[in-house]
C-alpha positions as a Markdown table, in Angstrom:
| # | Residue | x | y | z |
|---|---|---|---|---|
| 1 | Unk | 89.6 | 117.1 | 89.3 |
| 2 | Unk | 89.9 | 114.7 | 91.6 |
| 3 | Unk | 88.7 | 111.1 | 91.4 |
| 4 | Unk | 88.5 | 108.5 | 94.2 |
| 5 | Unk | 87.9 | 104.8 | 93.3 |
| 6 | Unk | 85.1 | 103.7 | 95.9 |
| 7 | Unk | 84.2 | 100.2 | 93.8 |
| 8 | Unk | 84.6 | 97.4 | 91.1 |
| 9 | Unk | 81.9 | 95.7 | 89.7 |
| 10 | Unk | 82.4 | 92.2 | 88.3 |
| 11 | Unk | 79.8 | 91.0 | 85.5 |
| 12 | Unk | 79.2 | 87.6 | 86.2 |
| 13 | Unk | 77.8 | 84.5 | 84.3 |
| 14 | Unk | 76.5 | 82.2 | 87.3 |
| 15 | Unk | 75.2 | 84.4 | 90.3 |
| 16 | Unk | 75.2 | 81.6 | 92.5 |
| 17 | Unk | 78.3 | 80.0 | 91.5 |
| 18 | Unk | 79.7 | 83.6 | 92.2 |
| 19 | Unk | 78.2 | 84.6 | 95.2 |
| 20 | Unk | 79.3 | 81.3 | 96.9 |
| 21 | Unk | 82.9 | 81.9 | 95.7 |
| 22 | Unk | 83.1 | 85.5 | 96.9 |
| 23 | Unk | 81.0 | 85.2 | 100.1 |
| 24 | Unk | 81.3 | 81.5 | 100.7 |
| 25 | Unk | 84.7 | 80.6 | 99.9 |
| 26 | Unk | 86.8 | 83.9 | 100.2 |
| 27 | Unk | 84.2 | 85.2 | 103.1 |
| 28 | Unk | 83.6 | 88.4 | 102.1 |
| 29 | Unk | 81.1 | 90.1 | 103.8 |
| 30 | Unk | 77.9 | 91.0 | 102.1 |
| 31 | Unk | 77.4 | 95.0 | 102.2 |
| 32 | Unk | 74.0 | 95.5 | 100.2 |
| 33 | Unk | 72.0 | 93.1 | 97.6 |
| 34 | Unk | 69.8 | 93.9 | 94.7 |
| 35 | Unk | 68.4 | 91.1 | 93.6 |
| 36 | Unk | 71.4 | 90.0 | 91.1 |
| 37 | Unk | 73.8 | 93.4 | 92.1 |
| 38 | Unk | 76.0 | 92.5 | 95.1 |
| 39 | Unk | 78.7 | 94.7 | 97.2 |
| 40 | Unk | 81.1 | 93.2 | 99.4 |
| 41 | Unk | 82.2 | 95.0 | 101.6 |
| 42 | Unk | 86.2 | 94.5 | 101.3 |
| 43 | Unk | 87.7 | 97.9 | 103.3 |
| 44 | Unk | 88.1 | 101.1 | 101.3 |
| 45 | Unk | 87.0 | 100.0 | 98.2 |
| 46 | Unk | 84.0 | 97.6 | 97.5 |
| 47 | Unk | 84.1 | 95.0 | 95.4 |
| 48 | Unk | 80.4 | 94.0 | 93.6 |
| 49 | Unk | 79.1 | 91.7 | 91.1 |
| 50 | Unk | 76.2 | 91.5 | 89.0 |
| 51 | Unk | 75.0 | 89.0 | 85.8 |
| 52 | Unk | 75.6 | 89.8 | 82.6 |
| 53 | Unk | 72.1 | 90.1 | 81.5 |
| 54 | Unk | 71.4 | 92.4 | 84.3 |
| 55 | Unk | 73.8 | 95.2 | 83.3 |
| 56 | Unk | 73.2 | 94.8 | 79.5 |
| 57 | Unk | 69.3 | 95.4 | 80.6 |
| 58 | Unk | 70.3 | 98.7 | 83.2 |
| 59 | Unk | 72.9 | 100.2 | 81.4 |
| 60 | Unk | 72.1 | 99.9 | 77.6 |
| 61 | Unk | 75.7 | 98.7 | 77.0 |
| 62 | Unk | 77.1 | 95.9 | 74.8 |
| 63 | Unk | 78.5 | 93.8 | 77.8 |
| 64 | Unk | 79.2 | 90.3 | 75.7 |
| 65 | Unk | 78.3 | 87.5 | 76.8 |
| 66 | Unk | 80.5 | 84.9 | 78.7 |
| 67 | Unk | 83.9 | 84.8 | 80.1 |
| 68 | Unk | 86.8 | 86.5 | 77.8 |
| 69 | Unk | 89.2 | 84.4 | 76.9 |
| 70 | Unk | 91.7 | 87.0 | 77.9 |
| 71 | Unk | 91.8 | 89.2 | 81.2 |
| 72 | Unk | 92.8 | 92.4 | 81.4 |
| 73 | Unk | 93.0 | 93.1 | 84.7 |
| 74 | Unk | 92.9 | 91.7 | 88.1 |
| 75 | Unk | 91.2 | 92.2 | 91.4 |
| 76 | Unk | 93.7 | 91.9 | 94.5 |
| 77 | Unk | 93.6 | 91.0 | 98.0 |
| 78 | Unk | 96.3 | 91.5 | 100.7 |
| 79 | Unk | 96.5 | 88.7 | 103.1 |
| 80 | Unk | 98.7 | 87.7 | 105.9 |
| 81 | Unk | 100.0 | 84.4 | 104.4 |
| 82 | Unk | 99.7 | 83.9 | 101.2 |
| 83 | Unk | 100.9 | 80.2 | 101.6 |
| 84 | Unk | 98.2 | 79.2 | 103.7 |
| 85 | Unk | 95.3 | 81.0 | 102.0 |
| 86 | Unk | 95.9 | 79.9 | 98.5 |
| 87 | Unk | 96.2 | 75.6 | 100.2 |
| 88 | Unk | 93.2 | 76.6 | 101.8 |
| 89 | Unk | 91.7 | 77.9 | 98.7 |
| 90 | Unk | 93.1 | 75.1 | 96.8 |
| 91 | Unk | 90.8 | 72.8 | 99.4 |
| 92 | Unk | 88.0 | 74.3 | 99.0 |
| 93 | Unk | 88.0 | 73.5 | 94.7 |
| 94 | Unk | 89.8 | 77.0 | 93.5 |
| 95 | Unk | 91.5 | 76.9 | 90.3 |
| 96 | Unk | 95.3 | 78.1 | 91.2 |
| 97 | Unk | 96.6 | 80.0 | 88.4 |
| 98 | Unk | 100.0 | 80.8 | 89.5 |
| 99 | Unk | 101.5 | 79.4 | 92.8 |
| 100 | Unk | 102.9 | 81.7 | 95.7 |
| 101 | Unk | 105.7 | 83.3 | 94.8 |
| 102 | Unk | 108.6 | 85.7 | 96.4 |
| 103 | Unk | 109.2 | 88.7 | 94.3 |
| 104 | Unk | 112.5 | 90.6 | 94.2 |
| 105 | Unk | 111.0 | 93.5 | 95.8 |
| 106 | Unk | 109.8 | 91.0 | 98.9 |
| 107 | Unk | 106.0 | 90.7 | 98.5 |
| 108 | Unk | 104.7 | 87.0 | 98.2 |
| 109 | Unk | 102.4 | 86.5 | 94.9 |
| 110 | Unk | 99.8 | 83.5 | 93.7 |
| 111 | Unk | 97.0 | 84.3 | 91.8 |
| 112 | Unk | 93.1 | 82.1 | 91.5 |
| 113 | Unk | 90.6 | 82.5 | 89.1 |
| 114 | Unk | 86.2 | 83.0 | 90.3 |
| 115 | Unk | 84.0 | 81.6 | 88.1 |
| 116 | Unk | 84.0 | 83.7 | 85.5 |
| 117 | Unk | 87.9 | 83.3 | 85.0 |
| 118 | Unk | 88.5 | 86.8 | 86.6 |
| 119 | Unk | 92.2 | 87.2 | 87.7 |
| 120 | Unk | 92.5 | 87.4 | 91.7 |
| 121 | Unk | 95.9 | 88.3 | 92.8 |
| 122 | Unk | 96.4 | 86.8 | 96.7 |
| 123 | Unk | 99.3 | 88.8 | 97.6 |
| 124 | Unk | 101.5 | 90.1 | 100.9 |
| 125 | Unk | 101.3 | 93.9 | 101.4 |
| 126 | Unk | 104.7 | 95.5 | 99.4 |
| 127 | Unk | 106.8 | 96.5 | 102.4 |
């Protein structure tokens, strides 16, 4: 068997609040919209979001209400300078979770939060 990843769908609690951080303030480019179901297109793999209430209805499953007060995981994006990105994220009204840092293994690392408190790394590519 062999399994290729072709997206990640967020389940968000503000739509708007979401779509303007992802399109508005990152700049990702809208791929397809649904009503409340969103892909950006984001290269090989496409990042999408869609409201809580929305997937609970579609799918059937117990999604729970509001953000978890613990992440799990974290959605990453590979950027040129991650210096620059996270000041000009941090002017734009981004919560900074962790500022950029140099790892031992060279790649730069910060990481923001979207709306819903979802972990976005903002990182160098590993060389």
């Amino acid at each position: 068997m062999k399994l290729v990843m072709k997206y990640v769908i967020l389940y968000v609690n503000d739509f708007e609040k979401t779509m303007d951080f992802y399109k508005g303030i990152l700049g990702l480019p809208v791929k397809m919209q649904q009503d409340t179901y969103v892909e950006f297109d984001t290269g090989a793999i496409t990042l999408s979001i869609n409201t809580r209430k929305d997937v609970k209805e579609l799918t059937g499953l117990n999604v729970p209400e509001g953000s978890a007060p613990t992440q799990t995981f974290e959605v990453g994006f590979v950027v040129e300078d991650v210096v620059a990105t996270i000041e000009t994220l941090r002017q734009q009204g981004v919560t900074i979770l962790k500022e950029p840092v140099t790892k031992p293994w060279g790649q730069t690392v910060a990481y923001v939060a979207d709306p819903d408190g979802h972990y976005i790394e903002i990182c160098t590519s590993v060389e």
